[in-house]
C-alpha positions in Angstrom: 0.0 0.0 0.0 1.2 3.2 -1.2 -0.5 5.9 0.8 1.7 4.9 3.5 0.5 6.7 7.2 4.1 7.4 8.9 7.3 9.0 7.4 11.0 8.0 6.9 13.7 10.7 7.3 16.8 11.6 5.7 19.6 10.0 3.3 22.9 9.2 4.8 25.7 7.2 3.6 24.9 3.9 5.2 22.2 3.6 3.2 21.6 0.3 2.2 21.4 -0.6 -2.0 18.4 -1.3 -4.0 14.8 0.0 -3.7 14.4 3.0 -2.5 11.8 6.2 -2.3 12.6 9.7 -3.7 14.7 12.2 -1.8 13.0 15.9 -1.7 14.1 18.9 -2.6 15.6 19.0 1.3 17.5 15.4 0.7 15.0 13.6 2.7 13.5 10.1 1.6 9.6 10.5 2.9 7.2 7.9 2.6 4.6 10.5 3.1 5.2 12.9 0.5 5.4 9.7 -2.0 1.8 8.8 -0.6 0.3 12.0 -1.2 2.2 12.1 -4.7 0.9 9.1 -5.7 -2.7 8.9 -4.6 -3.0 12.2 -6.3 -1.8 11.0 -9.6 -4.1 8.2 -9.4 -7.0 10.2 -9.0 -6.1 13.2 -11.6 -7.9 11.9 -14.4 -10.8 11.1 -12.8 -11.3 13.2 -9.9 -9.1 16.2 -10.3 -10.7 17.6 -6.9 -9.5 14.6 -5.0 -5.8 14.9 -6.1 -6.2 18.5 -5.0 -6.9 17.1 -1.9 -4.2 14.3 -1.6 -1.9 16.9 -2.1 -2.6 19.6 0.1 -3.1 17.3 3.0 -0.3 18.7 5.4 -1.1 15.4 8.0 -1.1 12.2 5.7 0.1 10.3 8.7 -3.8 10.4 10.0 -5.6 11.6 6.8 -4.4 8.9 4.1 -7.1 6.9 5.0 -10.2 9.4 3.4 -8.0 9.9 0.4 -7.9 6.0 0.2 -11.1 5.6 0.3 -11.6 8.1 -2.4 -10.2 5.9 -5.0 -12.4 3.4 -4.6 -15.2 5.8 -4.6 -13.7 7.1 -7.8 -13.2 3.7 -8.6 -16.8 2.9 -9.1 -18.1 5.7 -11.5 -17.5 3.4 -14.4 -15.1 0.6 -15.4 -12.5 2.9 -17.2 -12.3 4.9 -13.9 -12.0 1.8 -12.1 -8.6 1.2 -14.6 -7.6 4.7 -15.2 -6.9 4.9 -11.6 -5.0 1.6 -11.2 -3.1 2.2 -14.0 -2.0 5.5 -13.4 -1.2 5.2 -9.4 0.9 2.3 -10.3 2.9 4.4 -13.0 3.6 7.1 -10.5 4.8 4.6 -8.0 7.1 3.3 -10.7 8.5 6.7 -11.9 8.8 7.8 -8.4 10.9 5.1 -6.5 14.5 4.8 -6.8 17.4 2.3 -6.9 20.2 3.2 -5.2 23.0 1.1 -6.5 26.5 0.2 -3.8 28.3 3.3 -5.2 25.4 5.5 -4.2 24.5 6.5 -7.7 20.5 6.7 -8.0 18.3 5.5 -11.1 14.8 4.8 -11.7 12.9 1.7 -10.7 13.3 0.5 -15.0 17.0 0.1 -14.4 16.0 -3.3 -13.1 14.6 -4.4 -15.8 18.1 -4.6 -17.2 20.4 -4.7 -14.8 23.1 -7.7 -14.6 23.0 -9.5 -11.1 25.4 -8.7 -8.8 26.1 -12.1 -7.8 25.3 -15.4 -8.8 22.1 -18.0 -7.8 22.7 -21.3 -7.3 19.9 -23.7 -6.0 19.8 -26.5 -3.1 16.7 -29.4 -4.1 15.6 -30.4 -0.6 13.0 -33.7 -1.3 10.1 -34.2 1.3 9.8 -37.4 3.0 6.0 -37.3 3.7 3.1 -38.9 1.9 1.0 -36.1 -0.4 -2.6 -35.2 0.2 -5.0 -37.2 -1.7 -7.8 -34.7 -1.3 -8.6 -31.2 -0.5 -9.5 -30.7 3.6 -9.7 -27.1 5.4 -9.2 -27.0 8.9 -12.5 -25.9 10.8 -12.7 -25.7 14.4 -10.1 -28.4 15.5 -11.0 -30.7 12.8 -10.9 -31.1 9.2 -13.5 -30.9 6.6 -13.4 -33.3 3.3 -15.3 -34.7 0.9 -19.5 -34.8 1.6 -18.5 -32.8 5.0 -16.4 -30.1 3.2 -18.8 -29.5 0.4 -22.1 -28.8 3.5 -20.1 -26.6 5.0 -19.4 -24.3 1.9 -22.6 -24.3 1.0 -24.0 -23.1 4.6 -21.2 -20.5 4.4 -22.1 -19.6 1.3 -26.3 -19.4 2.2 -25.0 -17.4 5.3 -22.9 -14.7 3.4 -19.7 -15.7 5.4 -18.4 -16.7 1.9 -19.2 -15.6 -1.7 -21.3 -18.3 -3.9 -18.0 -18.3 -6.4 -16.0 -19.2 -3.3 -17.6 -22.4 -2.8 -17.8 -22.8 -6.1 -14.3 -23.1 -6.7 -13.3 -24.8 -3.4 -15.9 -27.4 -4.7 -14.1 -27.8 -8.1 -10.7 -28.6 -6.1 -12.4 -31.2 -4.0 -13.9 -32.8 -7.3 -10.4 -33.2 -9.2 -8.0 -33.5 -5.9 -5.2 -34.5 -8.9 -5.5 -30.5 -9.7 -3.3 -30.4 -5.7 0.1 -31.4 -6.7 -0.3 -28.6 -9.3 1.8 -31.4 -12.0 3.8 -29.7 -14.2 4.0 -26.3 -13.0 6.7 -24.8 -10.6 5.3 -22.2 -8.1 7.7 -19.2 -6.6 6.6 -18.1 -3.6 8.1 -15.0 -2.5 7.9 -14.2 1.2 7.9 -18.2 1.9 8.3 -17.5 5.3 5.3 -15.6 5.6 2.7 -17.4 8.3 -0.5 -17.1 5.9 1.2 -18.0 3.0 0.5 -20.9 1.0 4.1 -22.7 1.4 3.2 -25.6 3.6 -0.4 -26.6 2.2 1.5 -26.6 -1.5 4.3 -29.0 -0.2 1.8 -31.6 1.8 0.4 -31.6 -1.6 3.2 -32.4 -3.2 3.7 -29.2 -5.6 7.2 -28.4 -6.7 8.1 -24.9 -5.3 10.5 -21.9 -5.5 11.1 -20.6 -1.9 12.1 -17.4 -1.7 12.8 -14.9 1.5 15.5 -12.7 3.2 18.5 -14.2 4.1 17.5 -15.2 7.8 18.8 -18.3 9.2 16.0 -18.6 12.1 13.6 -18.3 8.9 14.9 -20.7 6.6 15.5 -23.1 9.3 11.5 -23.7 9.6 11.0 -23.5 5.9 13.5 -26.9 5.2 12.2 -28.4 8.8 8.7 -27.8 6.5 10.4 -29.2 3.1 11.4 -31.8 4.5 8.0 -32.9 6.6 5.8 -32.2 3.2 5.7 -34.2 0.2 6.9 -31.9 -2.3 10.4 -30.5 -3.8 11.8 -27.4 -2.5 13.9 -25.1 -4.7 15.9 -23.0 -2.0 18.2 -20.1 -3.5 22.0 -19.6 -2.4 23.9 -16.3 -3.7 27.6 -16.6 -4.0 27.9 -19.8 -4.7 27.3 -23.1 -4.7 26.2 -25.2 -1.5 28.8 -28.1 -1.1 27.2 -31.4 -1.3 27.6 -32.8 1.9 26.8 -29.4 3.7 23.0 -29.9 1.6 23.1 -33.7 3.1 23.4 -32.2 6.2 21.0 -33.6 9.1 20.1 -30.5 10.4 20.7 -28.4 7.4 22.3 -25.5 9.3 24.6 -24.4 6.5 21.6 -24.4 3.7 19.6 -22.4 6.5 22.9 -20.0 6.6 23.3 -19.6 3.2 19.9 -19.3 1.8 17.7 -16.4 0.7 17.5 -13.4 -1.6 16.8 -9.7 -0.5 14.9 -8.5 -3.0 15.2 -4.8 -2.3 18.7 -5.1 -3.2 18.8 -7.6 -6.5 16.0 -8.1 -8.3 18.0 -9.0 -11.3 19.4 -11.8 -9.4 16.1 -13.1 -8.7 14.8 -12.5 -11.9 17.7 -14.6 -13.6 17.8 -17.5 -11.1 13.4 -17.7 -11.6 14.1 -17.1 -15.4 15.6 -20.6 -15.6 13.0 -22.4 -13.1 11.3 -25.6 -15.2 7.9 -24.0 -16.0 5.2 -23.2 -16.4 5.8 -21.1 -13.7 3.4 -19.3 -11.1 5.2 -16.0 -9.4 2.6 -16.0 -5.8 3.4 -12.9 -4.2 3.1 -12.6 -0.4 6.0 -10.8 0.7 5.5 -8.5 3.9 7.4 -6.0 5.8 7.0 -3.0 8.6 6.4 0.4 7.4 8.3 2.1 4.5 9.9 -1.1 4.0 7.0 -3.0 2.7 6.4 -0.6 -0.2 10.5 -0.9 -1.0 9.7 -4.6 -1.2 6.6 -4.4 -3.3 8.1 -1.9 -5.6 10.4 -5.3 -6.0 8.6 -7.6 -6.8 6.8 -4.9 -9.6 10.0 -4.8 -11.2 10.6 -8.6 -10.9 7.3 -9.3 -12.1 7.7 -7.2 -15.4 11.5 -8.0 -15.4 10.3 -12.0 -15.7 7.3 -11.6 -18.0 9.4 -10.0 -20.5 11.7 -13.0 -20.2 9.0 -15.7 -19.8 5.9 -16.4 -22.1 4.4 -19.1 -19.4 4.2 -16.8 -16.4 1.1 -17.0 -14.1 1.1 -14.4 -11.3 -0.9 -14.9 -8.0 -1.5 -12.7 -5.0 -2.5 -12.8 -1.4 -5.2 -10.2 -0.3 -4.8 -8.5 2.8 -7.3 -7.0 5.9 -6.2 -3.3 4.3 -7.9 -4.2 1.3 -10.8 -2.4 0.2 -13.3 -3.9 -2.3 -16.2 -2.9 -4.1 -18.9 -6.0 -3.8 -22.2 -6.1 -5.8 -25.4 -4.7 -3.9 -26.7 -8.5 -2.9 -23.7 -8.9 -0.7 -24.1 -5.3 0.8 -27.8 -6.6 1.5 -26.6 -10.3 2.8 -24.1 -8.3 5.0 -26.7 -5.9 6.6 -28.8 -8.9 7.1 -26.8 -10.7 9.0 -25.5 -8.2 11.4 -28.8 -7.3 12.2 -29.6 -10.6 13.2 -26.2 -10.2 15.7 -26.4 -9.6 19.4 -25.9 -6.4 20.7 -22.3 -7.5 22.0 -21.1 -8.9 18.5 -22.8 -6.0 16.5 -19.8 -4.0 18.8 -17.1 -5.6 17.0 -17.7 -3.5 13.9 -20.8 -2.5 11.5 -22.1 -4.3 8.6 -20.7 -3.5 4.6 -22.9 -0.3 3.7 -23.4 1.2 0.1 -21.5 4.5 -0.8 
């Protein structure tokens, strides 16, 4: 998310290289003044009065959140509004961050695009031991649903508005062709594969060959090969500078992998982008990276510029995402109506947590 609330401070010479925001005209590198700059561009075309707004706001740290949810009322005017402002708040978030480079030269966020790696990928094939999934189950309230159970409960989450009807639709196509798990023939990347709602462990008890990517963090990768090697799947795990000798990847405890693995990147997409450039495809690029603050939009910028980076380079990409809680979505007036329904029906304690969906 762009329209970030805080603000990050000045340059200095210790600054780490790669992905970076725009210094102002007083050398600082604010995350503020790129949220207002972007959320304006993004509403220009459509609502010139808005990006007015976003711009003059002299507090974004508290006010980002009305000019956020201005786009998506701007969003909703018509389809082409809906696109204009996608497309052009994630141009201005492209033109406007940096990379700083180990010399402390600055360039644009395209320089990535070709950019040679500053060091090279090699790759450690860690094997699961379990046995795969044969079917789809969800976890539900210390058990697990499957089969004639699984496909009750979607449908009374689905007649209850908890869930969308295409929501158990689909979940219901998965549980009718549970060979569609392992995923065969495709390699998934998942970037942020230490992340705890991310779809690493469920894709390896399933047996799916996939690309783990993360920062170099031993106490992280540790836990992602202890999951490797529980699941029934291959794991691809990344090494820069070199290759892992071959007894150090035979390792019981896997200690020198967990040292050596992982990819920052903020620092070198192009590294990334040539190591997943040579994956066996076709090849899904998930995206569930996280981080703190200013950092996250550093890291999303990223994987913007590995994403375009590898789909100029690969013809069988497939991209996937992970929503998040800061989402906002426009739903269709039926699920506006399911959702005041059902929170009137709430007790007056629950109706306290938080109000139902409402129209604009």
């Amino acid at each position: 998310m762009v329209a970030m609330a805080g603000d990050r401070s000045a340059m200095s010479s210790d600054e780490p290289a790669g992905v970076v925001f725009p210094a102002a005209a007083d050398g600082r590198r604010s995350t503020s003044a790129l949220g207002r700059a972007v959320v304006a561009d993004a509403l220009r075309r459509v609502d010139p009065a808005g990006a007015g707004d976003a711009e003059r706001d002299a507090n974004w740290r508290t006010g980002y959140l009305v000019h956020c949810r201005r786009l998506v009322e701007a969003g909703l005017a018509s389809k082409d509004a809906a696109l204009s402002i996608a497309r052009d708040g994630l141009r201005s978030a492209h033109q406007r961050m940096r990379v700083l480079t180990e010399g402390g030269e600055e360039a644009g966020l395209d320089a990535l695009l070709s950019a040679p790696a500053r060091q090279p990928v090699s790759t450690v094939t860690i094997a699961g031991t379990g046995a795969a999934e044969t079917e789809l189950s969800l976890p539900y309230r210390g058990d697990w649903l499957r089969g004639s159970a699984l496909l009750r409960q979607l449908d009374a989450w689905a007649e209850r508005g908890i869930i969308e009807p295409s929501c158990a639709e689909a979940a219901g196509a998965v549980a009718a062709h549970p060979e569609w798990l392992r995923l065969p023939g495709r390699t998934v990347a998942v970037l942020g594969a230490g992340a705890e709602v991310g779809p690493l462990p469920v894709l390896l008890s399933w047996g799916a060959r996939v690309i783990a990517v993360d920062l170099p963090a031993p106490p992280v990768w540790e836990r992602v090969l202890e999951t490797a090697r529980r699941g029934a799947g291959t794991l691809l795990v990344p090494v820069a500078g070199g290759p892992v000798r071959q007894q150090e990847q035979q390792a019981a405890d896997g200690a020198a992998v967990a040292r050596q693995a992982g990819l920052d990147l903020a620092s070198d997409v192009p590294a990334a982008a040539d190591w997943l450039a040579a994956a066996d495809g076709p090849l899904v690029l998930g995206n569930y990276v996280y981080a703190d603050g200013g950092a996250n939009v550093r890291v999303c910028a990223a994987v913007d510029a590995l994403t375009i980076r590898l789909q100029a380079m690969r013809d069988d990409l497939a991209l996937a995402f992970l929503a998040t809680p800061t989402d906002v979505f426009a739903v269709p007036d039926d699920a506006v109506a399911q959702s005041a329904r059902a929170w009137a029906g709430r007790s007056a304690a629950a109706k306290l947590a938080g109000p139902p969906m409402r129209a604009l």
